[in-house]
PDBQT receptor file of N, H, CA, C and O in Angstrom, charges set to zero:
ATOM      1  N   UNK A   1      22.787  -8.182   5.838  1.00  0.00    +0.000 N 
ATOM      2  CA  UNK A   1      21.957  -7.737   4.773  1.00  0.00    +0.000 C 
ATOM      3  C   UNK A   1      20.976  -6.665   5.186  1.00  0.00    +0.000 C 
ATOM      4  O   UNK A   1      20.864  -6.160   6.303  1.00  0.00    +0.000 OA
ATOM      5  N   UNK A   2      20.334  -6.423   4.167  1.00  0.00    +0.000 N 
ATOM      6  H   UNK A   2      20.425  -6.833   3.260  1.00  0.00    +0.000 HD
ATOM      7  CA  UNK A   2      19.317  -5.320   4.639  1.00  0.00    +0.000 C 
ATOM      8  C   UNK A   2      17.629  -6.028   4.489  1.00  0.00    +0.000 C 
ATOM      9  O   UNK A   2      17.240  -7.016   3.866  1.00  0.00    +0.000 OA
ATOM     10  N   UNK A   3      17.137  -5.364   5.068  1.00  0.00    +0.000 N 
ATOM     11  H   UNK A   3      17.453  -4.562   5.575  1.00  0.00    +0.000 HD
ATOM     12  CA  UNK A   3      14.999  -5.965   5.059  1.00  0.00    +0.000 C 
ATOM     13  C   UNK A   3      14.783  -4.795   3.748  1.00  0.00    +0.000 C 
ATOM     14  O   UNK A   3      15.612  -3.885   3.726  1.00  0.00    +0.000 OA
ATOM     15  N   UNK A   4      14.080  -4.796   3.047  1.00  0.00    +0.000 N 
ATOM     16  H   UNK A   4      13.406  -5.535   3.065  1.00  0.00    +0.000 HD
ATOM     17  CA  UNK A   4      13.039  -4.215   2.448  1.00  0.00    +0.000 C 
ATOM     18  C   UNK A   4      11.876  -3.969   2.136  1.00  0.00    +0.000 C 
ATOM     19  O   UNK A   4      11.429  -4.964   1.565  1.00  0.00    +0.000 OA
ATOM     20  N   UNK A   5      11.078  -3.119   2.205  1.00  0.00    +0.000 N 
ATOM     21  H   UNK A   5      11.441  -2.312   2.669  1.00  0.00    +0.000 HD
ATOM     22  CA  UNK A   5       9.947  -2.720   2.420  1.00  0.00    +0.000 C 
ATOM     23  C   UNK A   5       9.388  -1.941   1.260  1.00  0.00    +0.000 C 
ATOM     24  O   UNK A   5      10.203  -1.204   0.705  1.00  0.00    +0.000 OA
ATOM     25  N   UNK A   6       7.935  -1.957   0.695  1.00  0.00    +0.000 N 
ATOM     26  H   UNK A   6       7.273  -2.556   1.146  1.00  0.00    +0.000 HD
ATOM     27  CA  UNK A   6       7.527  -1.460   0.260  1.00  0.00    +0.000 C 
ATOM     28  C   UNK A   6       6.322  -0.905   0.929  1.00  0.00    +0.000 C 
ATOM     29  O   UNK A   6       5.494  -1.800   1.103  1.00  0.00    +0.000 OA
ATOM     30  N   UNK A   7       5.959   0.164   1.332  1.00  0.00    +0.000 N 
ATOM     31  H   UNK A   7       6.631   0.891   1.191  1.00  0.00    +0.000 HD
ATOM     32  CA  UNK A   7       4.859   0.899   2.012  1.00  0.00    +0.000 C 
ATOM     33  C   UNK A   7       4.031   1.874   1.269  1.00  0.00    +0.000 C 
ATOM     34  O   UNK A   7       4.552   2.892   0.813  1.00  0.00    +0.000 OA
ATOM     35  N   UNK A   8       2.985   1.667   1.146  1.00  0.00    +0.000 N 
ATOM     36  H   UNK A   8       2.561   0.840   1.516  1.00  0.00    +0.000 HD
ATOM     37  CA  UNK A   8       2.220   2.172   0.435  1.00  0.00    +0.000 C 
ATOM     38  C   UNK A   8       0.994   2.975   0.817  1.00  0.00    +0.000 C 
ATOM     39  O   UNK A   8       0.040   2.553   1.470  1.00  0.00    +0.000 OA
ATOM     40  N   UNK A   9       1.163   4.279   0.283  1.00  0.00    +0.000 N 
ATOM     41  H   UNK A   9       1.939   4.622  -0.247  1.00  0.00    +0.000 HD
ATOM     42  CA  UNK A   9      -0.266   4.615   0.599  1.00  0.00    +0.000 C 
ATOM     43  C   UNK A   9      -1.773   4.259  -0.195  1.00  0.00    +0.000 C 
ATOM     44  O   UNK A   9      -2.463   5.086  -0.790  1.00  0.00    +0.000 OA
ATOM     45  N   UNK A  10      -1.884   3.713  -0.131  1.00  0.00    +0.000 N 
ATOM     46  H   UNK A  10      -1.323   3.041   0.352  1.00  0.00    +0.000 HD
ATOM     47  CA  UNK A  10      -3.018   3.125  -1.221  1.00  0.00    +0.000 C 
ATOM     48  C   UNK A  10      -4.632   2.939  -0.192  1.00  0.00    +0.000 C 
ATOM     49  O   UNK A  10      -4.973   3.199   0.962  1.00  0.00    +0.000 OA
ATOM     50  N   UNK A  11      -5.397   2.225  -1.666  1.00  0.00    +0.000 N 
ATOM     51  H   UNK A  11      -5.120   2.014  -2.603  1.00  0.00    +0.000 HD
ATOM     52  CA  UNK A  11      -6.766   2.467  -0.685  1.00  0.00    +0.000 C 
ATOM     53  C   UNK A  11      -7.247   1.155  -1.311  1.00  0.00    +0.000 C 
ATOM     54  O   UNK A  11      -6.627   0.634  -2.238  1.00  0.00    +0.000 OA
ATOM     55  N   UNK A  12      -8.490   0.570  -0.730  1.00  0.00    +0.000 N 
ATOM     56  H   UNK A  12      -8.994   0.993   0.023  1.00  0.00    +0.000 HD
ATOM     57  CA  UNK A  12      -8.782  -0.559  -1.002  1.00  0.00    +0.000 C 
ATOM     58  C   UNK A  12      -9.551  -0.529  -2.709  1.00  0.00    +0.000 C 
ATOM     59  O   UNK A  12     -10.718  -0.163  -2.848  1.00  0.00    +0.000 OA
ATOM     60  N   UNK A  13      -9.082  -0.768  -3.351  1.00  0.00    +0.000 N 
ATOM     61  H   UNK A  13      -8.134  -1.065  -3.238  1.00  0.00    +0.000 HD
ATOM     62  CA  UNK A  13      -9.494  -0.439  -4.993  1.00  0.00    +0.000 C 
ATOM     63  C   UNK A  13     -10.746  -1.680  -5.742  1.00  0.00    +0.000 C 
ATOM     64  O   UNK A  13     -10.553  -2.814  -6.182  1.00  0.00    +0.000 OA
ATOM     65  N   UNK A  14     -11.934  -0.911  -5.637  1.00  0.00    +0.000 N 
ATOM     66  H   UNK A  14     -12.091   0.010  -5.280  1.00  0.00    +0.000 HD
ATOM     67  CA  UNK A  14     -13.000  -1.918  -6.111  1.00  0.00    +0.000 C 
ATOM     68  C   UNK A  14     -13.166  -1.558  -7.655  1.00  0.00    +0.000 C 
ATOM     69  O   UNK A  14     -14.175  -1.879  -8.283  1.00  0.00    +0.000 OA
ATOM     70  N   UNK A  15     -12.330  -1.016  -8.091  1.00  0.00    +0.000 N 
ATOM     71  H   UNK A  15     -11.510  -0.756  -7.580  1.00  0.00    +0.000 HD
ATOM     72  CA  UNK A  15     -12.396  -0.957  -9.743  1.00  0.00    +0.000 C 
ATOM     73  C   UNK A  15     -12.057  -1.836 -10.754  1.00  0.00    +0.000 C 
ATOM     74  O   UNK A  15     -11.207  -2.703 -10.548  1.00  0.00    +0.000 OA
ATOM     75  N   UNK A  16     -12.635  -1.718 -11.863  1.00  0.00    +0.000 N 
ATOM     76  H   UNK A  16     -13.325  -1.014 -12.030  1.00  0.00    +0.000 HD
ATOM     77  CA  UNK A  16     -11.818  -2.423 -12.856  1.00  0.00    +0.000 C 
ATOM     78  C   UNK A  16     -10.724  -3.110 -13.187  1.00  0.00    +0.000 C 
ATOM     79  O   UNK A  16     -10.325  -4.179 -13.649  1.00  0.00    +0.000 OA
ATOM     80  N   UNK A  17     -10.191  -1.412 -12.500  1.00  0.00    +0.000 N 
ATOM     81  H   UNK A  17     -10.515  -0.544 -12.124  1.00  0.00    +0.000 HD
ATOM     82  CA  UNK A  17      -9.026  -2.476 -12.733  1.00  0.00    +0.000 C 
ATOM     83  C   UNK A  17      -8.072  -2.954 -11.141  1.00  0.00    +0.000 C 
ATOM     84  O   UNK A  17      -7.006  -2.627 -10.621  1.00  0.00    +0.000 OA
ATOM     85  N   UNK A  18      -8.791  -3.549 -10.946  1.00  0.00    +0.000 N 
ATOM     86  H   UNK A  18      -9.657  -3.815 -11.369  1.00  0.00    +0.000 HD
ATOM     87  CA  UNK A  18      -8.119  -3.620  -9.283  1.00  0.00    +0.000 C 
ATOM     88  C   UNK A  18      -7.050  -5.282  -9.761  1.00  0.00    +0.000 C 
ATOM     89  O   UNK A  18      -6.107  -5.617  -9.045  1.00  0.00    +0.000 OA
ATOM     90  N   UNK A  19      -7.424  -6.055 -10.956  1.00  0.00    +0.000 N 
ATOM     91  H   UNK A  19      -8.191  -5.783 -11.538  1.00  0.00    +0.000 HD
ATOM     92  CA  UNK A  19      -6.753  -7.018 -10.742  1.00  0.00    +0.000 C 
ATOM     93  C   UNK A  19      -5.654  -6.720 -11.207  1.00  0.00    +0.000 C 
ATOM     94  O   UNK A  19      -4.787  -7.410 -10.671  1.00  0.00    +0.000 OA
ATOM     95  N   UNK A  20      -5.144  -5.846 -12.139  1.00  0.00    +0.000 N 
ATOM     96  H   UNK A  20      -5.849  -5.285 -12.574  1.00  0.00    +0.000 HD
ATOM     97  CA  UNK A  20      -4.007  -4.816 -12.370  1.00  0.00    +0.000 C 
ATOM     98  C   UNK A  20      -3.251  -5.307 -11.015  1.00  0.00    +0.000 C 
ATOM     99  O   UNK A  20      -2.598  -6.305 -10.708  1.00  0.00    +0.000 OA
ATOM    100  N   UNK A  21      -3.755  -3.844 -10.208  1.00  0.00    +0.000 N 
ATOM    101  H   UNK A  21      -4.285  -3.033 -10.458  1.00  0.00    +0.000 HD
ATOM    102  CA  UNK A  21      -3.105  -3.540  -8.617  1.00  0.00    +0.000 C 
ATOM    103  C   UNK A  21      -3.023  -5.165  -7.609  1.00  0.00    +0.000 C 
ATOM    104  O   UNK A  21      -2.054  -5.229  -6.851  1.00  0.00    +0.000 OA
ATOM    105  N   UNK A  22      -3.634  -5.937  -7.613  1.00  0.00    +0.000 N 
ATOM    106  H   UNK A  22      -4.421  -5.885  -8.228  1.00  0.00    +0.000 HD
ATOM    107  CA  UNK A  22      -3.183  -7.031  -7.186  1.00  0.00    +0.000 C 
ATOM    108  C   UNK A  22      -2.528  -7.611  -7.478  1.00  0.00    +0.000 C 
ATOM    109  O   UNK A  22      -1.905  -8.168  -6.573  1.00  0.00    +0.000 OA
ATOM    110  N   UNK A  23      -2.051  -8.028  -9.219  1.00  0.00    +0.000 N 
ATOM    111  H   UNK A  23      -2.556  -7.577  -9.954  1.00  0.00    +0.000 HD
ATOM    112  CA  UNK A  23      -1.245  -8.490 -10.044  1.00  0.00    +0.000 C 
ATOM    113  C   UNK A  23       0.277  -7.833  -9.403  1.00  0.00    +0.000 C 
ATOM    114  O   UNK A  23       1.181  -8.498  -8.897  1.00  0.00    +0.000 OA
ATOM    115  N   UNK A  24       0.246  -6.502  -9.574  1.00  0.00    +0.000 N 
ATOM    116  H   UNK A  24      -0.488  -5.962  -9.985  1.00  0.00    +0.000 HD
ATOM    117  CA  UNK A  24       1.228  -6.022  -9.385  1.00  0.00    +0.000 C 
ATOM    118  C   UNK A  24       2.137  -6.134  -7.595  1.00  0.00    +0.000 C 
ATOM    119  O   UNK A  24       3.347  -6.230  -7.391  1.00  0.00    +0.000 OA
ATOM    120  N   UNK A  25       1.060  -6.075  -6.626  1.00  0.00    +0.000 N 
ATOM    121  H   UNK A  25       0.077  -5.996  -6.792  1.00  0.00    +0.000 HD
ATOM    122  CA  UNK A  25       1.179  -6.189  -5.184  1.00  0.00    +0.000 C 
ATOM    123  C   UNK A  25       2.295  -7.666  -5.029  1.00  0.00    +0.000 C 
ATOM    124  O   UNK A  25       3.462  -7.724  -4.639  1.00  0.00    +0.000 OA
ATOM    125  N   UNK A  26       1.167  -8.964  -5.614  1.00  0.00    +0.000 N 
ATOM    126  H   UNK A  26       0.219  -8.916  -5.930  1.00  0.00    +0.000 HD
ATOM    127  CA  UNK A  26       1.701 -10.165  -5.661  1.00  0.00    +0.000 C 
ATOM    128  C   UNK A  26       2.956 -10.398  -5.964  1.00  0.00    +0.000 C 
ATOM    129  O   UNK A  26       3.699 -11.112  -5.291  1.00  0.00    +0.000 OA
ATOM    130  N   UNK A  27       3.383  -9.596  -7.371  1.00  0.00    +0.000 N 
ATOM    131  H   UNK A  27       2.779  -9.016  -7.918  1.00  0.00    +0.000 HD
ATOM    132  CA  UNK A  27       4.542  -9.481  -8.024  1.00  0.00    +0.000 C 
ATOM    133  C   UNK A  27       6.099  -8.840  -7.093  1.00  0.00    +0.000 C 
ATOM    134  O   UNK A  27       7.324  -8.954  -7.063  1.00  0.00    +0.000 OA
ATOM    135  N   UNK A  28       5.075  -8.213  -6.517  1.00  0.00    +0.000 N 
ATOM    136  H   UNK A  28       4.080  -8.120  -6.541  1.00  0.00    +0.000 HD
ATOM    137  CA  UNK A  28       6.450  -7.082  -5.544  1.00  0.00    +0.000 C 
ATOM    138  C   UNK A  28       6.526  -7.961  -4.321  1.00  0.00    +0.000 C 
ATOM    139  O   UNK A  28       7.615  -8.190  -3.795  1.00  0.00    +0.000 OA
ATOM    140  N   UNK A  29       5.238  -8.533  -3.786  1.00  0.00    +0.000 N 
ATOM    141  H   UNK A  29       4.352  -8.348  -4.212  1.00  0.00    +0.000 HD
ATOM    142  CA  UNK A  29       5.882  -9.512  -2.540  1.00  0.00    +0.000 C 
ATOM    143  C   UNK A  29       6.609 -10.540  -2.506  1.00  0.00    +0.000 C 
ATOM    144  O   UNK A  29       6.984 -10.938  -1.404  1.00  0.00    +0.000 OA
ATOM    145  N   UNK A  30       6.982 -11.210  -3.649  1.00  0.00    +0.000 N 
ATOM    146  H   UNK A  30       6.677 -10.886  -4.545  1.00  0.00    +0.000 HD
ATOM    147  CA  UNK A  30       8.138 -11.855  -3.758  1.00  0.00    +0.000 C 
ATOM    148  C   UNK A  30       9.626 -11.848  -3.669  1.00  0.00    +0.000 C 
ATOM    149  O   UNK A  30      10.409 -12.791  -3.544  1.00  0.00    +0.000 OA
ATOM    150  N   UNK A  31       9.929  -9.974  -3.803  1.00  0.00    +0.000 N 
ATOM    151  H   UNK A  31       9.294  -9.209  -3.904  1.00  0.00    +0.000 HD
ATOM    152  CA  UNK A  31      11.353  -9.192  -4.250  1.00  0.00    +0.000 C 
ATOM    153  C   UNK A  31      11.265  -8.657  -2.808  1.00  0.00    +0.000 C 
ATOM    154  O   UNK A  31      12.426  -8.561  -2.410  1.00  0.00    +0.000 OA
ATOM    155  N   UNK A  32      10.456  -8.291  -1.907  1.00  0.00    +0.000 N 
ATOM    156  H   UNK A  32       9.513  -8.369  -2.230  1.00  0.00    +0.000 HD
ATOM    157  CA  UNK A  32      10.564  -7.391  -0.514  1.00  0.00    +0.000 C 
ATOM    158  C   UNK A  32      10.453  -8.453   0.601  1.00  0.00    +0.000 C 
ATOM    159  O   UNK A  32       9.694  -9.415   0.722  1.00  0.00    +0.000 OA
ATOM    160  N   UNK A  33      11.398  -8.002   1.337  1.00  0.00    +0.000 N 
ATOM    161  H   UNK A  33      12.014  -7.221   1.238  1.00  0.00    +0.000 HD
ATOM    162  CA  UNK A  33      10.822  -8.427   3.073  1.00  0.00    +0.000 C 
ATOM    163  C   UNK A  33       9.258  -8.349   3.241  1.00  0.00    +0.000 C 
ATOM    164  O   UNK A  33       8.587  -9.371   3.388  1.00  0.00    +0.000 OA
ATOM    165  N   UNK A  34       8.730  -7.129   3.213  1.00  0.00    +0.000 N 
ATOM    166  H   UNK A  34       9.275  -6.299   3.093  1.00  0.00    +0.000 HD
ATOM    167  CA  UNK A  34       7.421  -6.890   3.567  1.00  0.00    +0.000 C 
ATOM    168  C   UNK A  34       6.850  -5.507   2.754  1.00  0.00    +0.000 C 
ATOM    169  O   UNK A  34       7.459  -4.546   2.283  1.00  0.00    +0.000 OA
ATOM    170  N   UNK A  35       5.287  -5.872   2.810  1.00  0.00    +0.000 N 
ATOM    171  H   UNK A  35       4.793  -6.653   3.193  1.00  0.00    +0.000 HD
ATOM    172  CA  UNK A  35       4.832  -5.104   1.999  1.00  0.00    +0.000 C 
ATOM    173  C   UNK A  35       3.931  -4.183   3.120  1.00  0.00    +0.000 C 
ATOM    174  O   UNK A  35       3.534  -4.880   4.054  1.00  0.00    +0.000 OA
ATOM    175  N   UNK A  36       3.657  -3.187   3.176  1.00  0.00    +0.000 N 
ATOM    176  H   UNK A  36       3.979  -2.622   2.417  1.00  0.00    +0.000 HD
ATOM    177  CA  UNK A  36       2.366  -2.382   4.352  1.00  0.00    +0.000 C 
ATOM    178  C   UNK A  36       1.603  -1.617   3.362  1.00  0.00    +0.000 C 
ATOM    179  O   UNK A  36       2.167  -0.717   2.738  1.00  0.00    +0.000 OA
ATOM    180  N   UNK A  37       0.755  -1.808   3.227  1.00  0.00    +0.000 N 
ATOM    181  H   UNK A  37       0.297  -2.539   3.734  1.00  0.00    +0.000 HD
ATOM    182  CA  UNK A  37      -0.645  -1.371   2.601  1.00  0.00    +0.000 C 
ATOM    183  C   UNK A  37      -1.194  -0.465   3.653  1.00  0.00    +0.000 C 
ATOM    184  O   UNK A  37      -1.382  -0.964   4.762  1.00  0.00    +0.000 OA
ATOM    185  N   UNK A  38      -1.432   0.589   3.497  1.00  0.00    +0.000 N 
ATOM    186  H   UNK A  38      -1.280   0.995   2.596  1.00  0.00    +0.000 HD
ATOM    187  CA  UNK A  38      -1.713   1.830   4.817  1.00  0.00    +0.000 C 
ATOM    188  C   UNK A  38      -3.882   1.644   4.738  1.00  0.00    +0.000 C 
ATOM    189  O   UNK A  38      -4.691   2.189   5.489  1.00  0.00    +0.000 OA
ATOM    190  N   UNK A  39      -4.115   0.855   3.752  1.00  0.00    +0.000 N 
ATOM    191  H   UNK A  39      -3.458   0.413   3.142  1.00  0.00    +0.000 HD
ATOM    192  CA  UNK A  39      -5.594   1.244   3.564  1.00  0.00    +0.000 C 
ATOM    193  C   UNK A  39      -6.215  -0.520   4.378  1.00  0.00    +0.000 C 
ATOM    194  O   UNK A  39      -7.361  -0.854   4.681  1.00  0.00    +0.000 OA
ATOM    195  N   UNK A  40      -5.043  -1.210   4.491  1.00  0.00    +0.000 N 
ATOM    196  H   UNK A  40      -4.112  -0.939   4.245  1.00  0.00    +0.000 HD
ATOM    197  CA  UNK A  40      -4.779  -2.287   5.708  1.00  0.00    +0.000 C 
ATOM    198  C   UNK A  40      -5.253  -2.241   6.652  1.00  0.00    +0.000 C 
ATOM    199  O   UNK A  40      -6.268  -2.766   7.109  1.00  0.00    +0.000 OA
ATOM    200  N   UNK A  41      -3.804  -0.934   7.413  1.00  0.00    +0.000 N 
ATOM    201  H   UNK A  41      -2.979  -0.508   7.042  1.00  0.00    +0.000 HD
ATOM    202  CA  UNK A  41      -4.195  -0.794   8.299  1.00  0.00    +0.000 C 
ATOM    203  C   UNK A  41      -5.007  -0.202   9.137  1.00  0.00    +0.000 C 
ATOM    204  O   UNK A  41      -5.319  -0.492  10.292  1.00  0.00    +0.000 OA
ATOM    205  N   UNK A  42      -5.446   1.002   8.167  1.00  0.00    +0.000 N 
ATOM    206  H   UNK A  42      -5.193   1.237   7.229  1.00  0.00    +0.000 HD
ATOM    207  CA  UNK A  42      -6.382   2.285   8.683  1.00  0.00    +0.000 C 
ATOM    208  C   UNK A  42      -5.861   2.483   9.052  1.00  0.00    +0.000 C 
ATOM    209  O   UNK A  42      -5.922   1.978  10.173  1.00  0.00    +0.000 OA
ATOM    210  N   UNK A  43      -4.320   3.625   8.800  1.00  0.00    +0.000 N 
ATOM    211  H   UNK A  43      -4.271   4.036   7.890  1.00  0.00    +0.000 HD
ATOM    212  CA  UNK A  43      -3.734   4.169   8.945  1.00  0.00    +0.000 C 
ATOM    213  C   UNK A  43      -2.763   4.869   7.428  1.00  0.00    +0.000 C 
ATOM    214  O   UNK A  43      -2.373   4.189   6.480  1.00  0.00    +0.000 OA
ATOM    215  N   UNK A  44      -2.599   6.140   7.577  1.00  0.00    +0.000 N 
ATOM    216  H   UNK A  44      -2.916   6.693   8.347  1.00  0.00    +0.000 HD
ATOM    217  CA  UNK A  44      -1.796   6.693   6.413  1.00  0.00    +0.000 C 
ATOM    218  C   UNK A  44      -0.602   7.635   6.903  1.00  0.00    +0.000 C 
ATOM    219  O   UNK A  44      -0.112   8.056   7.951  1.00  0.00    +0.000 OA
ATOM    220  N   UNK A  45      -0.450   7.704   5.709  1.00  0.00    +0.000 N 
ATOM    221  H   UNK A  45      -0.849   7.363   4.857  1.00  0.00    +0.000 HD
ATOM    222  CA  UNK A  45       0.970   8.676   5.793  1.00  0.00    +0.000 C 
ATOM    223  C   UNK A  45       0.349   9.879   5.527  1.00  0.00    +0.000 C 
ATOM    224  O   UNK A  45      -0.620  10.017   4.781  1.00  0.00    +0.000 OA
ATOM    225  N   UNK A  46       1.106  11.044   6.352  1.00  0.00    +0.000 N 
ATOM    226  H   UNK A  46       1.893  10.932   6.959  1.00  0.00    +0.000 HD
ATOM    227  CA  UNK A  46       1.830  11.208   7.346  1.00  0.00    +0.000 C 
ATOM    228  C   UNK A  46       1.670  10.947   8.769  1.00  0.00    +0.000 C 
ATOM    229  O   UNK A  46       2.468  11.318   9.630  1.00  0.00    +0.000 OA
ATOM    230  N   UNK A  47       0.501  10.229   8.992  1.00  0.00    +0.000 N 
ATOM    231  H   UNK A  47      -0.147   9.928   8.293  1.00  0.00    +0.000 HD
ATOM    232  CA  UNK A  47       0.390   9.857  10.620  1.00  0.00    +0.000 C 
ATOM    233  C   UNK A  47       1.470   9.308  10.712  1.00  0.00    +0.000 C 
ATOM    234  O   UNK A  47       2.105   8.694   9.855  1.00  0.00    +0.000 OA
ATOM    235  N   UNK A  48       1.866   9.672  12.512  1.00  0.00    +0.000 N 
ATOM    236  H   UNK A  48       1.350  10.171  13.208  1.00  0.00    +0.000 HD
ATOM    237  CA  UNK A  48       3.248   9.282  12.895  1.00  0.00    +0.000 C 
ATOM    238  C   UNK A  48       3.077   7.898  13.570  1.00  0.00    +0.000 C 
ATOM    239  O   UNK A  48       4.085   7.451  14.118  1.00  0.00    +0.000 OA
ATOM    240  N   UNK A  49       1.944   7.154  13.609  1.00  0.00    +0.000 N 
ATOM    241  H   UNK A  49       1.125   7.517  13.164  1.00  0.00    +0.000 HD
ATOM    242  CA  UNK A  49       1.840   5.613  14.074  1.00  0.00    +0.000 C 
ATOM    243  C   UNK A  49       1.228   5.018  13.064  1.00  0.00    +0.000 C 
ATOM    244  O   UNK A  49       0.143   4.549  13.408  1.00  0.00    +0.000 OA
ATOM    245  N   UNK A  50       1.540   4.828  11.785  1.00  0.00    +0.000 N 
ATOM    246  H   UNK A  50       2.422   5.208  11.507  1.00  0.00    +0.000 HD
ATOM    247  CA  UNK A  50       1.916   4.409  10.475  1.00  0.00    +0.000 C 
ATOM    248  C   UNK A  50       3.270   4.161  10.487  1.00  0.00    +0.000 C 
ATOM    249  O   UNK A  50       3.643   3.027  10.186  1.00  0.00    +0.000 OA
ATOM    250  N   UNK A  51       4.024   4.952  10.757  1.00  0.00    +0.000 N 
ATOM    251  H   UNK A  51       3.721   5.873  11.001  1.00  0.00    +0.000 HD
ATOM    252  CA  UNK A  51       5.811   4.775  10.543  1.00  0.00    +0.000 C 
ATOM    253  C   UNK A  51       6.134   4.089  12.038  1.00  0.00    +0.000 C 
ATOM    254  O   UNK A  51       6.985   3.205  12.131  1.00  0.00    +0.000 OA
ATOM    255  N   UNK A  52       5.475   4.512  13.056  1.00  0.00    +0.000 N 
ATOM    256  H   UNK A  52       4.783   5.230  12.981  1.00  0.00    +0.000 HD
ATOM    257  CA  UNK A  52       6.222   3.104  14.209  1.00  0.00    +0.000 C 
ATOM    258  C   UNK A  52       5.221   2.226  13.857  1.00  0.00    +0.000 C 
ATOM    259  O   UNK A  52       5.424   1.163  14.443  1.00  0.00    +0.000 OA
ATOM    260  N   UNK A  53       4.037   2.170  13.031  1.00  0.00    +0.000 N 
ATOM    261  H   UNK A  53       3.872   3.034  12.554  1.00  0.00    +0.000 HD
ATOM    262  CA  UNK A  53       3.953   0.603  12.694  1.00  0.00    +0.000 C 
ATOM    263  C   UNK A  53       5.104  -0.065  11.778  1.00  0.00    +0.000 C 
ATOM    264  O   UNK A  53       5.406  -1.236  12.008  1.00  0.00    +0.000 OA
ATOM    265  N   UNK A  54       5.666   0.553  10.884  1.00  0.00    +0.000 N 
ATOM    266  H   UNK A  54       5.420   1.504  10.698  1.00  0.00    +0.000 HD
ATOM    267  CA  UNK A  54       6.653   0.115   9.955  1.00  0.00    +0.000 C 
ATOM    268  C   UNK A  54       7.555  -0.442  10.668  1.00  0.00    +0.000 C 
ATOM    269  O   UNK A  54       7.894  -1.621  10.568  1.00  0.00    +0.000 OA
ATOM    270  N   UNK A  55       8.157   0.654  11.703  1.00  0.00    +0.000 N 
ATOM    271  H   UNK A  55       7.882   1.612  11.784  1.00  0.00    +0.000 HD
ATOM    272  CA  UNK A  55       9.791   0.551  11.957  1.00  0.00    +0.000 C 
ATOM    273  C   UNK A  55       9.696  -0.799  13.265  1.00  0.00    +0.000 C 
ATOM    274  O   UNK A  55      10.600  -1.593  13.526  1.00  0.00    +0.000 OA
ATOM    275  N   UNK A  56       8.285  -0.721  13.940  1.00  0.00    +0.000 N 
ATOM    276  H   UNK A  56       7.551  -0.075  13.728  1.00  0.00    +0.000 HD
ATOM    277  CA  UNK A  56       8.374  -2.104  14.912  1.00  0.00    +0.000 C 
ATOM    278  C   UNK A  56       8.076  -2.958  14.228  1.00  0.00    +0.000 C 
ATOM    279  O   UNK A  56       8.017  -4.024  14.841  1.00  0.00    +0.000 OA
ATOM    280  N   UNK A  57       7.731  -3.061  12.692  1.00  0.00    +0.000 N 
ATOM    281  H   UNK A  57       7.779  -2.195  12.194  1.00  0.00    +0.000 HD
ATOM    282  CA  UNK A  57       7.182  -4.451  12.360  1.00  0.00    +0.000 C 
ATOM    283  C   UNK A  57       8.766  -5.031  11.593  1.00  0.00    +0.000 C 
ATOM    284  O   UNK A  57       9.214  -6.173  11.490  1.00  0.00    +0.000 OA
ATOM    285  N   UNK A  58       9.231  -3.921  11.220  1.00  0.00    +0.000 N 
ATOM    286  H   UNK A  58       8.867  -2.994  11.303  1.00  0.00    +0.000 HD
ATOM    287  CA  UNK A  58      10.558  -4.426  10.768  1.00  0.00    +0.000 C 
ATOM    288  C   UNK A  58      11.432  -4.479  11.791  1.00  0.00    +0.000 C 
ATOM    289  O   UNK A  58      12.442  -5.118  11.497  1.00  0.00    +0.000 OA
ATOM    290  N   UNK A  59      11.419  -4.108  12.722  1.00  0.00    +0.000 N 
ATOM    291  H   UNK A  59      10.598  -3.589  12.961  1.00  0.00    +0.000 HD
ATOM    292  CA  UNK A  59      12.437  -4.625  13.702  1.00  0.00    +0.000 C 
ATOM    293  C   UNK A  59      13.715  -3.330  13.925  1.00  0.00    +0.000 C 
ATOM    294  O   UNK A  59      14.766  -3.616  14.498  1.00  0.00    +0.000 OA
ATOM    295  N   UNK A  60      13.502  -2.198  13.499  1.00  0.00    +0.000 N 
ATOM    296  H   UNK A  60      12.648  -1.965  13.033  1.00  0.00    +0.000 HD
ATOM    297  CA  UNK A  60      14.510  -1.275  13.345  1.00  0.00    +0.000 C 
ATOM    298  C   UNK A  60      14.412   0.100  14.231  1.00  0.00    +0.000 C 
ATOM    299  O   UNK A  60      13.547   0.478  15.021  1.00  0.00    +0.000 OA
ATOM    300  N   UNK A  61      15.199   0.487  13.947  1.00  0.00    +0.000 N 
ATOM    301  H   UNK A  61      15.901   0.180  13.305  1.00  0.00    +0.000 HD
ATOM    302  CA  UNK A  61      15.408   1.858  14.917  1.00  0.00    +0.000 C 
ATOM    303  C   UNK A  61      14.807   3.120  13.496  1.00  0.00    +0.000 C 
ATOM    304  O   UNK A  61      14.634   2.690  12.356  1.00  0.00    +0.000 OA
ATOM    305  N   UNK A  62      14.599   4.404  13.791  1.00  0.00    +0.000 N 
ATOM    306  H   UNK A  62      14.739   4.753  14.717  1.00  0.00    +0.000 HD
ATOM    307  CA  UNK A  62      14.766   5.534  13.042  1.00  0.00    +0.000 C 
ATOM    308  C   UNK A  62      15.681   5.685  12.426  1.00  0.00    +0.000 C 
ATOM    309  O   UNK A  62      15.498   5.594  11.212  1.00  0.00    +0.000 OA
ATOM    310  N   UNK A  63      16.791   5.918  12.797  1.00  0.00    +0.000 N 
ATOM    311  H   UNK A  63      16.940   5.992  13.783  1.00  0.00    +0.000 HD
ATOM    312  CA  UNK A  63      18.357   6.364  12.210  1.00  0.00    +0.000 C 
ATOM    313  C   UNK A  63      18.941   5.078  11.455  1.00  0.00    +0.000 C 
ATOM    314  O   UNK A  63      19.931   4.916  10.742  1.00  0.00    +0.000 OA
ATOM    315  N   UNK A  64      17.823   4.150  11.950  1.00  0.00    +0.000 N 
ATOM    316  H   UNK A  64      17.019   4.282  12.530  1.00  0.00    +0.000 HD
ATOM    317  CA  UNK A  64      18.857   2.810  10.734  1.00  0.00    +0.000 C 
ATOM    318  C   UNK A  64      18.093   2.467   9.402  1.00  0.00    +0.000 C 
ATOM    319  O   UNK A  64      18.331   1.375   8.885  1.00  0.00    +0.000 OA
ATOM    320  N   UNK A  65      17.246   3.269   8.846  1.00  0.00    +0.000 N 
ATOM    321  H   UNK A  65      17.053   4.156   9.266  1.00  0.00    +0.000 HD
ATOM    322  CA  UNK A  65      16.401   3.150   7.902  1.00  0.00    +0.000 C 
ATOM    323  C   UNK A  65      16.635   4.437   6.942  1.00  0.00    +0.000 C 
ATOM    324  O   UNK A  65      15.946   4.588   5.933  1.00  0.00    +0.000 OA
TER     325      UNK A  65
């Protein structure tokens, strides 16, 4: 089979409507392997140790993703 991932660039959201964006987070971590929130980790995209955080947390190579 395959892992799936949803990676996101997002930021920590103190708004209104943040229970929206949690609603929705919750909803998607049920359907994915894993979810990466980049405002998590303090780290974003395009930094290139954002994506080897991805690819070592999933367990994969470059070319197999």
């Amino acid at each position: 089979g395959f892992k799936t991932c949803v990676f996101t660039n997002n930021w920590v959201d103190d708004s209104a409507g943040r229970v929206f964006t949690a609603t929705l987070l919750t909803l998607l971590r049920r359907h994915f392997d894993l979810v990466i929130e980049s405002c998590r980790l303090g780290m974003q995209k395009p930094e290139p140790q954002i994506y080897t955080y991805v690819l070592d947390t999933l367990g994969v190579k470059p070319q197999e993703v």
